[in-house]
ROBA-743763 format. One record per residue (C-alpha): residue number from 1; y, x, z. Coordinates in Angstrom, 1 decimal. Layout:
+-----+--------+--------+--------+
:   k :      y :      x :      z :
+-----+--------+--------+--------+
: NUM :      Y :      X :      Z :
...
+-----+--------+--------+--------+
This chain:
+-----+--------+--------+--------+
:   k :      y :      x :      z :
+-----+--------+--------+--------+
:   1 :   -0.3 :   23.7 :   49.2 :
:   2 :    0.5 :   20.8 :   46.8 :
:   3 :    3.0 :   21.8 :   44.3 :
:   4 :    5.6 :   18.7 :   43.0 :
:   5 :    6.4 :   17.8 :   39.7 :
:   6 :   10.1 :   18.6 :   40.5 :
:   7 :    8.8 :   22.5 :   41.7 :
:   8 :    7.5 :   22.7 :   38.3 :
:   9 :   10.3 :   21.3 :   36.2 :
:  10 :   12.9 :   23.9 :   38.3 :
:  11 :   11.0 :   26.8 :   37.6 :
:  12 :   10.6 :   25.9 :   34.3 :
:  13 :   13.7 :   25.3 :   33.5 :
:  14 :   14.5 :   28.7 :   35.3 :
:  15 :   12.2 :   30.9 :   33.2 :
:  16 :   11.1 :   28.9 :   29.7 :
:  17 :    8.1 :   29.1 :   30.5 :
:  18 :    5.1 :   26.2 :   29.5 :
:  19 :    4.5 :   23.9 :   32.3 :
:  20 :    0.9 :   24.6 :   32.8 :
:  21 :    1.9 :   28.5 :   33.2 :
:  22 :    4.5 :   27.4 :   35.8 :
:  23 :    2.6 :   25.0 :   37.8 :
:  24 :   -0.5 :   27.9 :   38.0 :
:  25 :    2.4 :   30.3 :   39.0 :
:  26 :    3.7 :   28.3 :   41.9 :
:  27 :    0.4 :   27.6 :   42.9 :
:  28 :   -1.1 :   31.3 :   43.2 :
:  29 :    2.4 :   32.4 :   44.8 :
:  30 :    2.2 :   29.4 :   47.6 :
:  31 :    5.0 :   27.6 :   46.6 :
:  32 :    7.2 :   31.0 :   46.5 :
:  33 :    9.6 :   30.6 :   43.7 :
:  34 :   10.9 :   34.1 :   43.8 :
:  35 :    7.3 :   35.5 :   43.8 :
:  36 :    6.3 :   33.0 :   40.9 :
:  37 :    9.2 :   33.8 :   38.6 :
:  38 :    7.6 :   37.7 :   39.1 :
:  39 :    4.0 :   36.1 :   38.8 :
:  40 :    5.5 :   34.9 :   34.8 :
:  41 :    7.5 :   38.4 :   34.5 :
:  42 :    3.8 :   40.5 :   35.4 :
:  43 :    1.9 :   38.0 :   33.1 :
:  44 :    4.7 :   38.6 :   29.9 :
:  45 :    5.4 :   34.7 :   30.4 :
:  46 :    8.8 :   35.0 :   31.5 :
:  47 :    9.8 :   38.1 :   28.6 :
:  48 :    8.2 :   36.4 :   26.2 :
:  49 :    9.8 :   33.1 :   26.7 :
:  50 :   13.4 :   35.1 :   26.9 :
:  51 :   12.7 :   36.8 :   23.6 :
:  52 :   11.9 :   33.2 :   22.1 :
:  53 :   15.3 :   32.2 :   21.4 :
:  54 :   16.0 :   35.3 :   18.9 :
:  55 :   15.6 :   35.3 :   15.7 :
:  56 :   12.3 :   36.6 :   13.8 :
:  57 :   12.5 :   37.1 :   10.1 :
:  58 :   10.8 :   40.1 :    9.4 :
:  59 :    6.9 :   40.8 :    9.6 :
:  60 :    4.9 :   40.3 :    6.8 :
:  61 :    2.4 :   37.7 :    5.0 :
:  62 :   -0.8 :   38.4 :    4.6 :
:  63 :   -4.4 :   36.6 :    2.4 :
:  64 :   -7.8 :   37.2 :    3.2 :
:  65 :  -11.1 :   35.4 :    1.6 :
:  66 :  -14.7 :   35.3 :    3.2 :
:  67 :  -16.7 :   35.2 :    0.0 :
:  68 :  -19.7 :   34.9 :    2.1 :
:  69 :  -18.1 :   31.5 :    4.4 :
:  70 :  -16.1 :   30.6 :    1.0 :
:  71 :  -13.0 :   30.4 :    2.9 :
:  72 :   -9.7 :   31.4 :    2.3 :
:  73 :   -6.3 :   32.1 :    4.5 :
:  74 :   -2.6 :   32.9 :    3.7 :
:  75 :   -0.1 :   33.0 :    7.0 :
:  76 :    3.4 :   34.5 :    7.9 :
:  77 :    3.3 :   36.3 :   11.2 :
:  78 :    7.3 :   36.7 :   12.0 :
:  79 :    9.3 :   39.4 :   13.7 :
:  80 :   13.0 :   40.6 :   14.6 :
:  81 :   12.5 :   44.1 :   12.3 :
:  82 :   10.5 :   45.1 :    9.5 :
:  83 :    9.1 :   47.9 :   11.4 :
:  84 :    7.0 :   45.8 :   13.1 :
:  85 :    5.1 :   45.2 :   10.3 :
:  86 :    4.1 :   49.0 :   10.3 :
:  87 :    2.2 :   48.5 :   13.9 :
:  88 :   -1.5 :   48.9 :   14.2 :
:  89 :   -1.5 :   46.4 :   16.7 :
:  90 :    0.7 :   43.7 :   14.8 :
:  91 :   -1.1 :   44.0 :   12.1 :
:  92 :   -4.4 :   43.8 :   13.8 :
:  93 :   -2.9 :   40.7 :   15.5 :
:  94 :   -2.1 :   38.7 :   12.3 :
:  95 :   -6.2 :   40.1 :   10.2 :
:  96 :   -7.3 :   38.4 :   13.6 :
:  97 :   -5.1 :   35.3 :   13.7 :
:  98 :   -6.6 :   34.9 :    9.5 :
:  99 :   -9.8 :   35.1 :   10.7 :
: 100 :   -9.4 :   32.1 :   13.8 :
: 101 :   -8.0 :   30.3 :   11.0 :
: 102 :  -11.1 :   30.7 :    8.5 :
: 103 :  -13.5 :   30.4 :   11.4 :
: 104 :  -12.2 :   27.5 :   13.6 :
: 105 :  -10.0 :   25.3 :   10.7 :
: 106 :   -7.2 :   24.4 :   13.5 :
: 107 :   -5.0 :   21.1 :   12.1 :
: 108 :   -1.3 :   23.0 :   12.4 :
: 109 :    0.7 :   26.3 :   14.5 :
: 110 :    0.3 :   24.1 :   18.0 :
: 111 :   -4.1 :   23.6 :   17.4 :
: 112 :   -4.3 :   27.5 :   16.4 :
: 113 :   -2.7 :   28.9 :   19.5 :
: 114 :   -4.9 :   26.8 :   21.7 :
: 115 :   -7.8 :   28.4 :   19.1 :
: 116 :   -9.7 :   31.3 :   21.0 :
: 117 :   -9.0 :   35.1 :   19.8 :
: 118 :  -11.9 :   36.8 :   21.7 :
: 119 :  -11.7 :   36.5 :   25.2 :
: 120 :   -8.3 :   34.8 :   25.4 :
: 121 :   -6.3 :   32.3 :   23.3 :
: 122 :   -3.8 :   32.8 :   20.1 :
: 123 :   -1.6 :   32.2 :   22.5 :
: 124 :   -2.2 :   34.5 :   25.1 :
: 125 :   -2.5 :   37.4 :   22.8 :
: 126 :    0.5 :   36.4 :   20.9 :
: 127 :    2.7 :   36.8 :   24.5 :
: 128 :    0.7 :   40.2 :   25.3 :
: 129 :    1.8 :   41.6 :   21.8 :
: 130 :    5.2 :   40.3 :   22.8 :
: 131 :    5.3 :   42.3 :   26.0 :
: 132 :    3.9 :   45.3 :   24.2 :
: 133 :    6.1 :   45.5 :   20.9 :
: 134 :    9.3 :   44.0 :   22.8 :
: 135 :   10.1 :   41.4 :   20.1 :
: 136 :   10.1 :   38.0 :   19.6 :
: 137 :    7.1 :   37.0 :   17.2 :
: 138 :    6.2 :   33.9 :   15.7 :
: 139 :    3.5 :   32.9 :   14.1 :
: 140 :    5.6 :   30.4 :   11.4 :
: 141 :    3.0 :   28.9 :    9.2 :
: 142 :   -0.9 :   29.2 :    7.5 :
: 143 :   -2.7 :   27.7 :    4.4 :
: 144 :   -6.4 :   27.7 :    4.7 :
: 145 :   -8.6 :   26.3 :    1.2 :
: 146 :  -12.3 :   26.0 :    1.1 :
: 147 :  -14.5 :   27.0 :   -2.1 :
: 148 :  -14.1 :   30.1 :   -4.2 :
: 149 :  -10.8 :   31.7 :   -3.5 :
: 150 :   -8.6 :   34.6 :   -4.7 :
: 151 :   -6.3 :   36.4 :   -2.1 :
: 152 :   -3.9 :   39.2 :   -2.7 :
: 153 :   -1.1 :   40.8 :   -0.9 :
: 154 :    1.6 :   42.6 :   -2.5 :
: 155 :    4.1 :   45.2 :   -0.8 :
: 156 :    2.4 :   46.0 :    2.3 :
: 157 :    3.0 :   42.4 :    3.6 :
: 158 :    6.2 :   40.9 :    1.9 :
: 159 :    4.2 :   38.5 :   -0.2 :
: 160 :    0.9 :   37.4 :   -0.2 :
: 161 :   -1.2 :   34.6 :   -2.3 :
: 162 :   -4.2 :   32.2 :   -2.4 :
: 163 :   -5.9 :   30.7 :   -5.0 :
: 164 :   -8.3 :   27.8 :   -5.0 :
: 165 :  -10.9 :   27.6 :   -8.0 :
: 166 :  -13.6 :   25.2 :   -9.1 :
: 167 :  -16.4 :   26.6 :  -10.4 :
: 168 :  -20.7 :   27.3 :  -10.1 :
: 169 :  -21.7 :   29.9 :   -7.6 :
: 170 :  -22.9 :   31.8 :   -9.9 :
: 171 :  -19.9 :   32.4 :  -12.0 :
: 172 :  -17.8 :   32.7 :   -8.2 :
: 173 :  -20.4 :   35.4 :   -7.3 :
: 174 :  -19.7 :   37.9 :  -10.6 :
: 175 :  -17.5 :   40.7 :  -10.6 :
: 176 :  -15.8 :   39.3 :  -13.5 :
: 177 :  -14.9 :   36.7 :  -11.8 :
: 178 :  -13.1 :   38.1 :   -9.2 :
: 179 :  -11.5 :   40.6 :  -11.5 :
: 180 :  -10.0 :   37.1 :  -13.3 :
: 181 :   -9.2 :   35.6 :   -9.7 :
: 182 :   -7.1 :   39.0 :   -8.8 :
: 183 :   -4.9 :   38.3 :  -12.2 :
: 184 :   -4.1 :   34.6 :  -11.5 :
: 185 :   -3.0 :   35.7 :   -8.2 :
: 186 :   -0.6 :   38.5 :   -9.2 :
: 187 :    0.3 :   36.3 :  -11.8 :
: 188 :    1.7 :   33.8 :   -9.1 :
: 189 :    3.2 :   37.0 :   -7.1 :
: 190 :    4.9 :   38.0 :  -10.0 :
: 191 :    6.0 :   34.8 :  -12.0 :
: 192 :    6.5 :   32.7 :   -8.8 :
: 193 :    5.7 :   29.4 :  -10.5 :
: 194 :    6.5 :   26.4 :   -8.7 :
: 195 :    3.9 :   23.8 :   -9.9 :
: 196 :    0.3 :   24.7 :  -11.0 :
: 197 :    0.8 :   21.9 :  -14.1 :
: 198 :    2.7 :   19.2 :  -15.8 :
: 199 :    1.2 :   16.8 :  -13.8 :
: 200 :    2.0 :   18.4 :  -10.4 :
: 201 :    5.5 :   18.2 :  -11.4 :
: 202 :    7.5 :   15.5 :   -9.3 :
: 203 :    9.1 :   12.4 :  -11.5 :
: 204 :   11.7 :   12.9 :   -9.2 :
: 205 :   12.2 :   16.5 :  -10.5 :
: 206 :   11.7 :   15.7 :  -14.1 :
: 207 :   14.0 :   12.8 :  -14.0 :
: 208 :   17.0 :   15.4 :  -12.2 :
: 209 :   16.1 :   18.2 :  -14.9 :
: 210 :   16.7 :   15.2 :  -17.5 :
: 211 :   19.7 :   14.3 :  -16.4 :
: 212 :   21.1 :   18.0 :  -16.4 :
: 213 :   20.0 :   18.2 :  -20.0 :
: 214 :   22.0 :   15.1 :  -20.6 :
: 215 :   24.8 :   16.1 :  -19.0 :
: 216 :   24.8 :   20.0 :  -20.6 :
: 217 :   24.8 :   18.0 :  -24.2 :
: 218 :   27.4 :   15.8 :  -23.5 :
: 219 :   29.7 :   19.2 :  -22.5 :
: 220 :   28.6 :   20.5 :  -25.7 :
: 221 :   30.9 :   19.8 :  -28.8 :
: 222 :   27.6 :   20.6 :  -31.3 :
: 223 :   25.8 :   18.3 :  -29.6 :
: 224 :   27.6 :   15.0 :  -27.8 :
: 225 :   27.9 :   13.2 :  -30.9 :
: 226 :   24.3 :   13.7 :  -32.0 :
: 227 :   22.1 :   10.6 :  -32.3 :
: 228 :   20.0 :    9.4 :  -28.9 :
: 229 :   16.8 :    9.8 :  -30.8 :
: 230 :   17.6 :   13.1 :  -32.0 :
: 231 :   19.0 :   13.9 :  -27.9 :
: 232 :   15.6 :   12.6 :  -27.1 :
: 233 :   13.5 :   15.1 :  -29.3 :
: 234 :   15.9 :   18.0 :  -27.6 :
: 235 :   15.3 :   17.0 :  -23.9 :
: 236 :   11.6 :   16.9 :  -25.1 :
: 237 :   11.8 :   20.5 :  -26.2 :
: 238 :   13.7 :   21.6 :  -23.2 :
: 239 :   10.8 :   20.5 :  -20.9 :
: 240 :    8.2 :   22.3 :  -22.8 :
: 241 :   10.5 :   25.1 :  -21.7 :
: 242 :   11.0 :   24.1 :  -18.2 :
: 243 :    7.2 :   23.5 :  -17.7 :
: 244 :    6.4 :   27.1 :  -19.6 :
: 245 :    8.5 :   28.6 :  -16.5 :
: 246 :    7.7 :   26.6 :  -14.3 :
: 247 :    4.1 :   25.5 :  -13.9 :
: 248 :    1.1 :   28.4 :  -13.8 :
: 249 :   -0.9 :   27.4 :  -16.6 :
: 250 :    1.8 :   26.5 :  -18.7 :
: 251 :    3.2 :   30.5 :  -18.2 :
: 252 :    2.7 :   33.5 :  -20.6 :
: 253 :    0.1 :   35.6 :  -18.6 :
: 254 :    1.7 :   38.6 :  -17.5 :
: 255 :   -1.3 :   40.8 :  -19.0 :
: 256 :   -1.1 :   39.5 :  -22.9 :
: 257 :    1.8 :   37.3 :  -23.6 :
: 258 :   -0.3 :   36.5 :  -26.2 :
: 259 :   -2.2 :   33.9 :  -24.4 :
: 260 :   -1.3 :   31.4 :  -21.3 :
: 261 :   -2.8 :   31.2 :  -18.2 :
: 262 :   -4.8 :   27.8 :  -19.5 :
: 263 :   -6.2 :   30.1 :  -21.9 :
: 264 :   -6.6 :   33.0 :  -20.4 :
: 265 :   -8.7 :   31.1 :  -17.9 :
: 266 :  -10.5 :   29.3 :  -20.8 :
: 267 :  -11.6 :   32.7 :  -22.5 :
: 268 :  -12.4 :   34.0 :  -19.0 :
: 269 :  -15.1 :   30.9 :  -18.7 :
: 270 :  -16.5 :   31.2 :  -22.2 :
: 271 :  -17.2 :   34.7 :  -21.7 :
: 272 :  -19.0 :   33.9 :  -18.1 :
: 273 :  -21.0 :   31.1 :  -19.2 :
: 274 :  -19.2 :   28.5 :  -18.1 :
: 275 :  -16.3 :   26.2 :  -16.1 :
: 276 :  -13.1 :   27.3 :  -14.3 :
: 277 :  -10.4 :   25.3 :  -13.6 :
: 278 :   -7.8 :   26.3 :  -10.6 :
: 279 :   -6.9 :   23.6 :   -8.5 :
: 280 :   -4.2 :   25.2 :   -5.8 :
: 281 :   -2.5 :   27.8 :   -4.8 :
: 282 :    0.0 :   28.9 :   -2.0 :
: 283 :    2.5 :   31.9 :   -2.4 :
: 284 :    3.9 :   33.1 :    0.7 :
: 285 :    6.9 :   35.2 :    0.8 :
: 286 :    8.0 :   37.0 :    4.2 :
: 287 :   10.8 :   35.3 :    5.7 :
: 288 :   11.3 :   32.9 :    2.7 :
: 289 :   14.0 :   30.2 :    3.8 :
: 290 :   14.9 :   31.8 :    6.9 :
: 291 :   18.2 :   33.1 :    8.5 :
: 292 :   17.7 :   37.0 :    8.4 :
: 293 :   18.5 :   38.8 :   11.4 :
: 294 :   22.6 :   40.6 :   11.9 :
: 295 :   23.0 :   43.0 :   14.2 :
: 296 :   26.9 :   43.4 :   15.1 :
: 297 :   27.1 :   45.1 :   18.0 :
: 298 :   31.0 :   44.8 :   18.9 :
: 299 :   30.4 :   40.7 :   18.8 :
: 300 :   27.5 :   41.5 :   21.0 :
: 301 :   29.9 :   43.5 :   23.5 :
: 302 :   32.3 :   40.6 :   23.3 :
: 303 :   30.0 :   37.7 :   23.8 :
: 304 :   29.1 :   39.5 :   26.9 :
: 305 :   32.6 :   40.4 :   28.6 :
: 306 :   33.5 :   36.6 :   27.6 :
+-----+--------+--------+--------+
C-alpha cells in the first residue's frame, strides 16, 4: 500500500526516529502504526532514539596510526558513564569507527555514519550498541591527518593525541623516529599547548593578551608611571612567556628542560640524518567542553509525579 508523507511525519514524530527508518517501517507493517512503532522498538530504532536526548559525557578518546597507509585518526566516542568505557564491545566499536575513518576519509559525523562498518553502516551498529549497553552514545567528533603520524592514548581513554610530521620515509620508517614521535605526543598530553608556534597564534589573541598586560601595569604602582618604550620592552618579554607556555615548540620538553621541543626535534633530525618539522596536532580530551552527567534521584521522582 502507498504510505503518505503525513503517515511518516506522525510516526516520526511519535518515535524520533529518521524518516527513511519510518517510512520502511510503515511500509513492511502495511500501513499499521501500532505494529510499525514495534517494527522501530525490535530494530533498536525506537530505544535508541529515546536514549538520544540524555546526556553522554563519559567514554573515552582514542588515536591510532596505519604506518603502512600513513594515516592517522583521533575521535571521542561519548557515553552517559565511565563504565562504558571498560566494555569489550564499546571499545571494539570506537578501534572500528578509527579505522572507517582511516580507510574511507568521510568529510564530518553525518558522512561517517552513512560510512560502512562491515556488513552494516556506522550507523546501524552505533544503534545496535545502543540497544546492547542501554546508553545513549555519540559519536562527537574525529581528526584524521595523512603522512607520518604519532598517536598515543593516555588513561585508558581519557585523552588521546595526534601528530602530523614532515619528513623522508626513511627517517618515518626508523625506530628512532617513532621513539621521538611518542615524546612529542605525551608532550602535548602532558603540557596541553594550545598553538604549535608563534605564528599559529591568533592576532586577535595576541592583541587581548596585550591589552591585559597593559591593563595589569597600569594597576601596578611600580610600573604605571614607567615610560611607553620601557612598557613596550615588558609586554615584549611577557610574550616570550606566554608563547613558552603556550605554543609546543616554544615549551621546555618534559624529558630535559634543558632543551625545547624546536630543539629537541632539531637534535632528533641531526642524529637521523635529516629533516623533521611537525606541522599539526589534535589533543582530545574525554568529554572536554561538555555538560557532565548529575544524577539526583529525588528531582527525578519529582519531575515524574509533576
Amino acid at each position: 500500500m502507498a504510505i503518505s508523507a503525513k503517515d511518516v511525519m506522525e510516526l516520526r514524530k511519535q518515535t524520533d526516529c529518521g524518516m527513511m527508518e519510518c517510512k520502511k517501517a510503515l511500509t513492511d507493517a502495511n500501513g499499521d502504526f501500532a505494529k510499525a512503532v514495534e517494527l522501530l522498538r525490535e530494530r533498536g530504532l525506537a530505544t535508541a532514539a529515546k536514549k538520544a536526548g540524555r546526556v553522554a559525557a563519559e567514554g573515552m578518546v582514542y588515536a591510532d596510526y596505519c604506518s603502512e597507509c600513513k594515516v592517522g585518526v583521533v575521535i571521542e566516542v561519548n557515553a552517559e558513564t565511565d563504565f562504558v568505557a571498560k566494555n569489550e564491545k564499546f571499545v571494539e566499536f570506537v578501534k572500528e569507527a578509527a579505522k572507517v575513518i582511516m580507510q574511507q576519509n568521510p568529510a564530518d559525523i553525518d558522512a561517517l555514519m552513512n560510512c560502512k562498518m562491515g556488513d552494516t553502516t556506522v550507523d546501524d551498529a552505533l544503534k545496535q550498541l545502543i540497544l546492547v549497553i542501554k546508553e545513549n552514545i555519540k559519536v562527537r567528533r574525529f581528526v584524521r591527518y595523512e603522512g607520518p603520524c604519532a598517536a598515543y592514548v593516555h588513561g585508558g581513554g581519557t585523552h588521546a593525541v595526534l601528530v602530523n610530521f614532515e619528513t623522508s620515509d626513511e627517517i618515518a620508517a626508523k625506530p628512532e623516529f617513532t621513539a621521538y614521535g611518542k615524546d612529542i605526543a605525551m608532550q602535548i598530553a602532558a603540557a596541553n599547548p594550545s598553538y604549535l608556534d608563534e605564528a599559529s597564534v591568533p592576532a586577535e589573541v595576541i592583541d587581548k593578551e596585550k591589552e591585559i598586560m597593559l591593563v595589569q601595569m597600569s594597576s601596578d604602582p611600580k610600573n604605571a608611571n614607567k615610560p611607553e618604550a620601557v612598557k613596550i620592552k615588558m609586554i615584549e618579554g611577557k610574550l616570550k612567556k606566554y608563547y613558552k607556555e603556550n605554543c609546543l615548540v616554544d615549551q621546555e620538553f618534559v624529558k630535559d628542560s634543558d632543551l625545547s621541543v624546536a630543539q629537541y626535534t632539531a637534535k632528533v633530525a641531526k642524529e637521523l640524518g635529516g629533516d623533521i618539522k611537525i606541522v599539526k596536532f589534535a589533543r582530545f580530551q574525554k568529554g572536554e567542553g561538555l555538560e557532565k552527567r548529575s544524577d539526583d534521584f529525588a528531582a527525578e521522582v519529582a519531575s515524574m509525579v509533576k
